[in-house]
C-alpha positions in Angstrom: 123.1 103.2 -50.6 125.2 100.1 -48.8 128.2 102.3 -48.8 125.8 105.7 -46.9 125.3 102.7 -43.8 128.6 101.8 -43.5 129.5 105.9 -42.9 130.8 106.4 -39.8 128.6 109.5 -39.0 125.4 107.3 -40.0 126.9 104.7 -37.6 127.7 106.8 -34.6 125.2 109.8 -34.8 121.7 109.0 -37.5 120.8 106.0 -36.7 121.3 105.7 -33.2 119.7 109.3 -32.8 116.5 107.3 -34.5 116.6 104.4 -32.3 116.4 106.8 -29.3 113.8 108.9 -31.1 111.3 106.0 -31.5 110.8 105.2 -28.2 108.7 108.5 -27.5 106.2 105.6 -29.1 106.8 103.2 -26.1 105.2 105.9 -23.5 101.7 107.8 -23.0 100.0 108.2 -25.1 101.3 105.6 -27.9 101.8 103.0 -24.8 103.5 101.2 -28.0 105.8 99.4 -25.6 107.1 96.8 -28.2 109.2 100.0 -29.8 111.3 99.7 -27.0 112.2 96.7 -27.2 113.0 97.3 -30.5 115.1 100.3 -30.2 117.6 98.6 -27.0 117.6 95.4 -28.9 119.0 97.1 -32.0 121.2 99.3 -29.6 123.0 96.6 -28.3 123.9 95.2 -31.6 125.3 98.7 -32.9 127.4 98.7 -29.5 128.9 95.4 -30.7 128.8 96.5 -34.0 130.9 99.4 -33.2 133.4 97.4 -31.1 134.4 94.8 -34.0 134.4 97.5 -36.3 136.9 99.7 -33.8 139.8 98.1 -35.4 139.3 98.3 -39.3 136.4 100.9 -40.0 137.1 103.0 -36.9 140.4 102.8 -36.7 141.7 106.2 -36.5 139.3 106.8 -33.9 139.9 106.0 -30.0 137.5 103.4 -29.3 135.5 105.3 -26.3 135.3 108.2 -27.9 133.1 106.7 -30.6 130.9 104.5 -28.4 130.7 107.9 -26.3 129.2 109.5 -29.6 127.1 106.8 -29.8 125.4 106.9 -26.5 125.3 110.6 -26.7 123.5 110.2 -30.0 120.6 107.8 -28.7 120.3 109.6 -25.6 119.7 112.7 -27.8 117.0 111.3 -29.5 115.6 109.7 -26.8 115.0 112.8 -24.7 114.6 115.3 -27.4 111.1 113.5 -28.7 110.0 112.6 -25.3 111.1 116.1 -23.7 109.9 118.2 -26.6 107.1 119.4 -25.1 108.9 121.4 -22.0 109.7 124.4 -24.9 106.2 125.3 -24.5 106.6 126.8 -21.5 109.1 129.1 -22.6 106.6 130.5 -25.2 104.5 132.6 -22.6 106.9 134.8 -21.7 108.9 137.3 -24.6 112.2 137.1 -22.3 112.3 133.1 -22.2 111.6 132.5 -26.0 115.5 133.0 -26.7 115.8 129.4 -24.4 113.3 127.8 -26.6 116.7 126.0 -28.4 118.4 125.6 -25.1 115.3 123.2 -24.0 115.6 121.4 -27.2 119.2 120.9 -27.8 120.9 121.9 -24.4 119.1 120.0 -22.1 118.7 116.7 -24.3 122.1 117.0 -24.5 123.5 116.8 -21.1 120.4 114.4 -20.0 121.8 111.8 -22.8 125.1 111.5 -20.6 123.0 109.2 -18.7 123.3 107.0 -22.0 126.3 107.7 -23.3 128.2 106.9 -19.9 126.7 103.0 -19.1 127.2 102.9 -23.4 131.1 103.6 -22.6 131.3 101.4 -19.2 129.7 98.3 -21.3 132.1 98.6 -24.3 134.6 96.6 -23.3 132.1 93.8 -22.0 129.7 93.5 -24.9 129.7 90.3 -26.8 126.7 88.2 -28.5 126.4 86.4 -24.8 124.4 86.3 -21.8 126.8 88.1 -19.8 126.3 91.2 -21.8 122.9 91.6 -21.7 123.1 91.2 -18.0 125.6 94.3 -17.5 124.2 97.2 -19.5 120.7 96.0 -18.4 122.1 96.6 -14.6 124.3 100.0 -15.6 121.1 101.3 -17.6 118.3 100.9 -14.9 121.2 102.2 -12.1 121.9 105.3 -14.4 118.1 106.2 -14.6 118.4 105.7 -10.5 120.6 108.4 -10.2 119.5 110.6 -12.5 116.3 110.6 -9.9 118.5 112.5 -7.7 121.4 113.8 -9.6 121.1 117.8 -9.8 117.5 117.7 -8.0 116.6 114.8 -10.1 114.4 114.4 -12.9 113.0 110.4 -13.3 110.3 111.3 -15.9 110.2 108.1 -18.8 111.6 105.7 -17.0 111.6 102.3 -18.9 109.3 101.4 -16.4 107.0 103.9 -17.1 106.3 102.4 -21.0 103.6 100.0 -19.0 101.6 102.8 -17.9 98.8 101.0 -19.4 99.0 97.3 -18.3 97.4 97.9 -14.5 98.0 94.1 -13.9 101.9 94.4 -14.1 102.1 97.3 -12.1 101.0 95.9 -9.1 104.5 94.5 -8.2 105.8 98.3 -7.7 104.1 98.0 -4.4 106.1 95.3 -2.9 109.2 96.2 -5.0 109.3 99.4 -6.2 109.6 101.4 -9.5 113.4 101.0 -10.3 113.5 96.8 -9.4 110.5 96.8 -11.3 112.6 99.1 -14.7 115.5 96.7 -14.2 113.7 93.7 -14.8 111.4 95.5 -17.5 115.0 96.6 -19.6 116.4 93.2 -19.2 112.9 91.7 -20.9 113.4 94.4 -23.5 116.4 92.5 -24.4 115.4 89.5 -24.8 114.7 89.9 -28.9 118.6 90.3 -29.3 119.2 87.4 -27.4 117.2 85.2 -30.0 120.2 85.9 -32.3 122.8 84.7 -29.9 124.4 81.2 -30.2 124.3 78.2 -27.5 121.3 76.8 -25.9 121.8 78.7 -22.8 119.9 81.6 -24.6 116.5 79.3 -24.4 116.5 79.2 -21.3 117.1 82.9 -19.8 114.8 84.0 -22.9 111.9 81.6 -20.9 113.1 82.3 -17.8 112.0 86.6 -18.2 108.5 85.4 -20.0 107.4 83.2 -17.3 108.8 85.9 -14.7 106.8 88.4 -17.2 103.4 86.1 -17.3 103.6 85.2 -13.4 103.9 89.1 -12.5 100.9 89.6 -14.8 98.7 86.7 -13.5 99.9 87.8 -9.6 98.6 91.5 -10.8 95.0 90.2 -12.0 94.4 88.0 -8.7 95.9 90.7 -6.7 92.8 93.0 -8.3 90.6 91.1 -8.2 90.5 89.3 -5.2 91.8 91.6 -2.7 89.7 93.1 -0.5 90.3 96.4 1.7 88.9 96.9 5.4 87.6 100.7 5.5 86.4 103.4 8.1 82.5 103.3 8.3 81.8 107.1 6.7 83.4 108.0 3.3 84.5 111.1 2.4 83.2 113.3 -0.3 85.3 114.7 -2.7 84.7 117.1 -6.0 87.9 117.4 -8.4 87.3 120.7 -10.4 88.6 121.8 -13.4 88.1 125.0 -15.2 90.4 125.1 -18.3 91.3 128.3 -17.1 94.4 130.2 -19.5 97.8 131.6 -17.9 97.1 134.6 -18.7 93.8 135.0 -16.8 95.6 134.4 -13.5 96.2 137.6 -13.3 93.0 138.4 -12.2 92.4 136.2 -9.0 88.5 137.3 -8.9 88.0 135.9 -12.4 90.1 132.8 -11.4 88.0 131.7 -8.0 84.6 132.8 -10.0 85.3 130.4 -12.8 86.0 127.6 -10.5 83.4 128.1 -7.8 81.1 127.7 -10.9 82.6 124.8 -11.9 82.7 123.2 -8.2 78.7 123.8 -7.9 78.5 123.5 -4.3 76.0 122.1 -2.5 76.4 123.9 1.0 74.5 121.1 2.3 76.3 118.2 1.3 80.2 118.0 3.5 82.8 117.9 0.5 86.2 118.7 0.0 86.9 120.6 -3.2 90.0 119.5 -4.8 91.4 123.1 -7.0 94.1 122.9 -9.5 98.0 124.0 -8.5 98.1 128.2 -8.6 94.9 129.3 -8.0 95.9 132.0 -6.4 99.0 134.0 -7.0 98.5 137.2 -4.6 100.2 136.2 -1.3 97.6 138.6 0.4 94.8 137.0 -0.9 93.0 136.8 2.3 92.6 140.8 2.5 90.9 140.5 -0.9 87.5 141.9 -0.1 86.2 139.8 -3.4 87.0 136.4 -2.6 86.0 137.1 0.8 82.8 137.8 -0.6 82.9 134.8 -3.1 84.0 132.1 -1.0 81.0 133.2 1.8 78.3 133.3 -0.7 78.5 130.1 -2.3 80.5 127.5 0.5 79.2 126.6 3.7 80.8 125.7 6.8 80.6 121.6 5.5 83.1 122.4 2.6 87.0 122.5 2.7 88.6 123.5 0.0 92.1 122.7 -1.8 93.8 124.6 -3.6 97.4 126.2 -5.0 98.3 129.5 -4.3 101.5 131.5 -3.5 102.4 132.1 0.0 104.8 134.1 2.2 106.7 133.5 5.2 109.0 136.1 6.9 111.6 135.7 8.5 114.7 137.7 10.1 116.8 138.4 7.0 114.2 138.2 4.2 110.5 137.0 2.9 110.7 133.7 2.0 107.8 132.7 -1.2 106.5 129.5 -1.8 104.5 127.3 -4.3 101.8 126.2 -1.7 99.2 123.8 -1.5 96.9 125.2 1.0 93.2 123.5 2.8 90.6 126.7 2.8 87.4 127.1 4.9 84.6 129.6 3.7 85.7 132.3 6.1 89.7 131.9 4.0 91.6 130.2 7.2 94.0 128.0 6.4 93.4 124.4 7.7 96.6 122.9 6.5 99.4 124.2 4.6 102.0 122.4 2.3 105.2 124.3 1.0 106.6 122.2 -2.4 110.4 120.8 -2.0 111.1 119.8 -5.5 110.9 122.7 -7.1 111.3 123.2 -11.1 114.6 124.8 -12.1 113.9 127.7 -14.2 110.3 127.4 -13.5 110.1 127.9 -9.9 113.5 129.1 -9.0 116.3 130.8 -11.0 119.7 129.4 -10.2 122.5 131.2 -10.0 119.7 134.1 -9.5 121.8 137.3 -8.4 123.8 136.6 -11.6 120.8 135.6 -13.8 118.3 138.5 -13.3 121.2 141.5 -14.3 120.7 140.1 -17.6 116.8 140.4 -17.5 116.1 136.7 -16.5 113.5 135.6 -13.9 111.9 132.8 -13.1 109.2 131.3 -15.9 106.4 131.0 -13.4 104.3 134.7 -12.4 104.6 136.5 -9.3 107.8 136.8 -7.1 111.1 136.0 -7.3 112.3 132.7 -6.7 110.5 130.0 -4.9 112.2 129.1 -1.6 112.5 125.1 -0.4 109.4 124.0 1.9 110.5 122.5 4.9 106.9 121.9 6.7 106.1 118.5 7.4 104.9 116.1 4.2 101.8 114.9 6.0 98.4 117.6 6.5 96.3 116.1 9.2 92.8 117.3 9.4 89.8 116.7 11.0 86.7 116.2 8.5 83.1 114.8 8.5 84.0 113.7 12.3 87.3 111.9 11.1 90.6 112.5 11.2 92.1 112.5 7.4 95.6 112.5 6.7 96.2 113.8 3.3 100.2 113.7 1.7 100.1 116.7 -0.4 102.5 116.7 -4.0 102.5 119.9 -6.0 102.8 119.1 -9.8 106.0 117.4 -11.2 106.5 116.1 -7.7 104.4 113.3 -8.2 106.9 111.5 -10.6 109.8 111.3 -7.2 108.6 107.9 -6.4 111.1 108.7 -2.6 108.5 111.5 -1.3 106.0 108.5 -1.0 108.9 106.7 1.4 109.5 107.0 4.6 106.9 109.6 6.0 107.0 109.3 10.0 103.2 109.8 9.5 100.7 107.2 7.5 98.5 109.5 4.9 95.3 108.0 3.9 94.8 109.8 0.3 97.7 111.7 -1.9 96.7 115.2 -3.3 98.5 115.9 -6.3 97.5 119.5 -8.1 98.9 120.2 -11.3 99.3 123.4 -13.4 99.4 121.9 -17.1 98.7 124.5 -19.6 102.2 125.3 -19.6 102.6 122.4 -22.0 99.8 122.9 -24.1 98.6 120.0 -26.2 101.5 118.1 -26.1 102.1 114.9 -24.9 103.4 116.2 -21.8 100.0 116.2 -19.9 99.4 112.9 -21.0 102.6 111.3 -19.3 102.6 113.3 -16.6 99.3 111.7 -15.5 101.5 108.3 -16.3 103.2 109.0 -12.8 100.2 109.2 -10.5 98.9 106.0 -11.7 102.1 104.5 -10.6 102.2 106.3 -7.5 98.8 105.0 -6.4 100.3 101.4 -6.8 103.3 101.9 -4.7 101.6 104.2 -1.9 98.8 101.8 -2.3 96.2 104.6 -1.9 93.7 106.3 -3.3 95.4 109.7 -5.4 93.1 112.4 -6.7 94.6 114.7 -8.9 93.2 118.0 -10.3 95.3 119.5 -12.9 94.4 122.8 -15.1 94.5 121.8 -18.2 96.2 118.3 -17.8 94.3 115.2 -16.9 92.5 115.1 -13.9 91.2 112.0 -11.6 90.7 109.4 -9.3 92.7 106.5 -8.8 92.5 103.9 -6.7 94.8 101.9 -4.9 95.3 99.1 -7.8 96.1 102.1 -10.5 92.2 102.3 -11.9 91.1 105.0 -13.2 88.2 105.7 -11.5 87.0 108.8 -12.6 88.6 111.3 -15.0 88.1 114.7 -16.8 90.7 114.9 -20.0 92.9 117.6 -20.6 90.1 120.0 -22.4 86.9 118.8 -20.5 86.3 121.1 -18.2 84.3 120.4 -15.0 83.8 118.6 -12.0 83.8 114.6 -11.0 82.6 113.7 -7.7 83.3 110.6 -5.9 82.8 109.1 -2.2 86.0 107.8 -0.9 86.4 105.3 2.0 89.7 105.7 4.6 91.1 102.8 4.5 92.1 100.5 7.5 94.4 98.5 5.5 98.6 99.0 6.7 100.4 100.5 4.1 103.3 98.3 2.8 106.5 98.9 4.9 108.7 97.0 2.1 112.1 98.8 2.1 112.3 99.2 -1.9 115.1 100.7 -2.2 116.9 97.7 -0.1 115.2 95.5 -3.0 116.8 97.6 -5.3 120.1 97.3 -4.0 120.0 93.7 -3.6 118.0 93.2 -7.3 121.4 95.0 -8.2 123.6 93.0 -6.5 122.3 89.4 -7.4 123.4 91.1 -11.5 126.6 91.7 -11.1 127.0 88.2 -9.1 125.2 86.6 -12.2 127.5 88.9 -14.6 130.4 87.1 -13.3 129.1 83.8 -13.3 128.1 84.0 -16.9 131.5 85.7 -18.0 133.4 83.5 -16.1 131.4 80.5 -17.9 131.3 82.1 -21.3 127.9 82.2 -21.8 
């Protein structure tokens, strides 16, 4: 049994894979955030494992190569459990099912170079000191920065995101943002391999993170409950509805629009917003449909507005350009406000590569058109409701988890509108850490987010992160809730100059403490 450990391939590619595999327990739904701080801890300890061992056990092997194999490895398994569940959406569609191993080896794959790279740059660094801990805590939080942006970006499971459920340490990400906030949180991940180090020094940085850790929580629970938020006289009225409705009843818009005006039961007396899922409505000549004409007449009144998804077209000179849209309906079907998504899914939403792509029988995952163009309409929908003037910052779907659309927006928004279309992902736990992101988003916009997503989690939030009203992913349904404008300025912090300086003051400390030996 000893001799299976010491292998090489046990080393380098099983156990490491595990480590990565186990923190799928440190995010929604587990929220079983002491896992990660298990799996890094022991991850640093196989890095300098593998290093001393690079000269006897390893020796016929270059010694980047095998801490590349090593990253790789626990990158693997970290996004193969916590990505699983994006295969399901190639299950809907007979011409996608041959990708189903792509999504679950490919993609893990490449992401886990975002691992095995800072693994590689930290080799020849890593020793049982401070130091150490200091430099792959700053190349692991600056690699999950730029794979926000790298190749359109995709920052889903951040570290930071394993404290989805502590709404009292969150409510830093408003002054500092989301990735200060997943450096510090990796560095306090640490801190159970730096018990084992040698020196005194240790004593001190270990209380040094859990004073920073219980201050930031104490700062969180006065910051709830003792702040208090100036608001517009009049609230407005807003109805989240969700109608469990399946992708393959989309097809028929009529069936669609009946299911959810049931579940919106409108009072045409009462001025409300309705608040629709993401793709309502996939027939970009939906206005000419004599049906929902007739449907939206008969049962909303002229003191309803209505949100919704739906596909849209604009034409220009050289072609028709389609978009995923978030659009703002009156009874009669005029559009009030129109959003066109910019961070669109590859794959999903657009096929790249596309000429090449569709002579082999390949589209895009999502019904209708061909590809999805870019929006480039403004972020911000400003409307005129209930004899106030609403700004409203529209994000379709997986956009909610860029924490930058939320930055600097020339115009102030006083509520974010994020519609979701979750039944791609079934009963995964996809849904469930997808509605992870809005509660951080709240907390950094600080500003109420209602979210209505088909078959994903939908809700209120306020301002602080609290969930203040919420259908699960199979209730079906509307919540209702009055929500006040409010007066108070949104926080103008510069995050990502935080960020840059949070970075800067590690590497200073990294040479310190190498410099001293500790």
């Amino acid at each position: 049994m000893l001799n299976f450990f010491n292998k090489r391939y046990f080393i380098l590619f099983v156990f490491p894979f595990i480590l990565g595999g186990i923190t799928v327990l440190g995010f929604r739904p587990f929220n079983l955030f002491i896992f990660n701080a298990i799996s890094v801890s022991l991850l640093f300890y196989l890095i300098f494992y593998v290093k001393k061992k690079t000269q006897s056990l390893y020796r016929k092997k270059p010694f980047l190569k095998n801490l590349f194999f090593l990253g790789t490895s626990y990158g693997f398994g970290f996004f193969l459990f916590g990505f699983y569940w994006i295969a399901y959406s190639l299950t809907f569609d007979e011409s996608y099912k041959f990708l189903i191993p792509f999504s679950l080896i490919l993609i893990p794959l490449f992401l886990s170079l975002f691992f095995s790279l800072p693994i590689v740059l930290v080799g020849y660094f890593i020793d049982l000191k401070i130091f150490s801990i200091i430099f792959i805590s700053l190349l692991l939080s600056f690699f999950d920065f730029l794979r926000s942006f790298i190749f359109t970006g995709f920052p889903w499971n951040l570290w930071a995101y394993s404290f989805s459920w502590s709404q009292e340490s969150l409510q830093i990400l408003s002054t500092i943002g989301i990735f200060s906030f997943n450096l510090l949180l990796i560095t306090l991940f640490f801190l159970p391999a730096v018990l084992f180090f040698k020196g005194k020094f240790k004593y001190f940085f270990i209380s040094f993170f859990i004073i920073l850790a219980f201050i930031n929580y104490f700062y969180g629970s006065y910051k709830i409950n003792s702040e208090s938020r100036d608001y517009v006289e009049k609230k407005i009225n807003f109805k989240i509805v969700s109608a469990g409705t399946n992708l393959s009843e989309f097809k028929d818009p009529n069936l669609v629009v009946r299911k959810l005006i049931t579940f919106s039961e409108p009072n045409k007396d009462q001025e409300t917003v309705f608040v629709w899922p993401e793709g309502v409505i996939l027939d970009v000549n939906f206005q000419k449909l004599e049906e929902i004409k007739k449907l939206f007449r008969e049962n909303f009144s002229k003191k309803h507005l209505i949100i919704l998804g739906a596909n849209t077209k604009k034409a220009d000179k050289q072609n028709d350009n389609f978009h995923n849209s978030l659009i703002i309906l009156d009874r009669d079907l005029n559009i009030i406000g129109k959003y066109d998504k910019k961070k669109l899914v590859p794959f999903g939403e657009f096929l790249p590569f596309e000429k090449i792509l569709n002579r082999i029988g390949l589209k895009k995952i999502t019904p209708g058109y061909s590809s999805f163009s870019k929006g480039k309409s403004n972020s911000v929908i400003l409307l005129k409701f209930n004899n106030k003037n609403v700004s409203l910052l529209p994000l379709i779907c997986y956009e909610i988890i860029f924490p930058n659309l939320l930055e600097n927006k020339k115009n102030k928004f006083d509520f974010v509108i994020n519609i979701s279309e979750d039944a791609w992902f079934g009963n995964s736990i996809g849904p469930q850490q997808h509605f992870a992101k809005a509660i951080f988003r709240s907390i950094e916009s600080e500003t109420f987010t209602i979210r209505s997503a088909n078959k994903g989690i939908s809700a209120f939030i306020d301002p602080n992160g609290k969930v203040l009203k919420s259908l699960n992913s199979n209730e079906f349904g509307n919540i209702e809730l009055d929500l006040p404008i409010l007066k108070l300025e949104k926080n103008t912090t510069k995050k990502s100059l935080i960020f840059s300086l949070l970075l800067i003051t590690y590497v200073v400390t990294f040479f310190v403490l190498r410099k001293l030996k500790i």
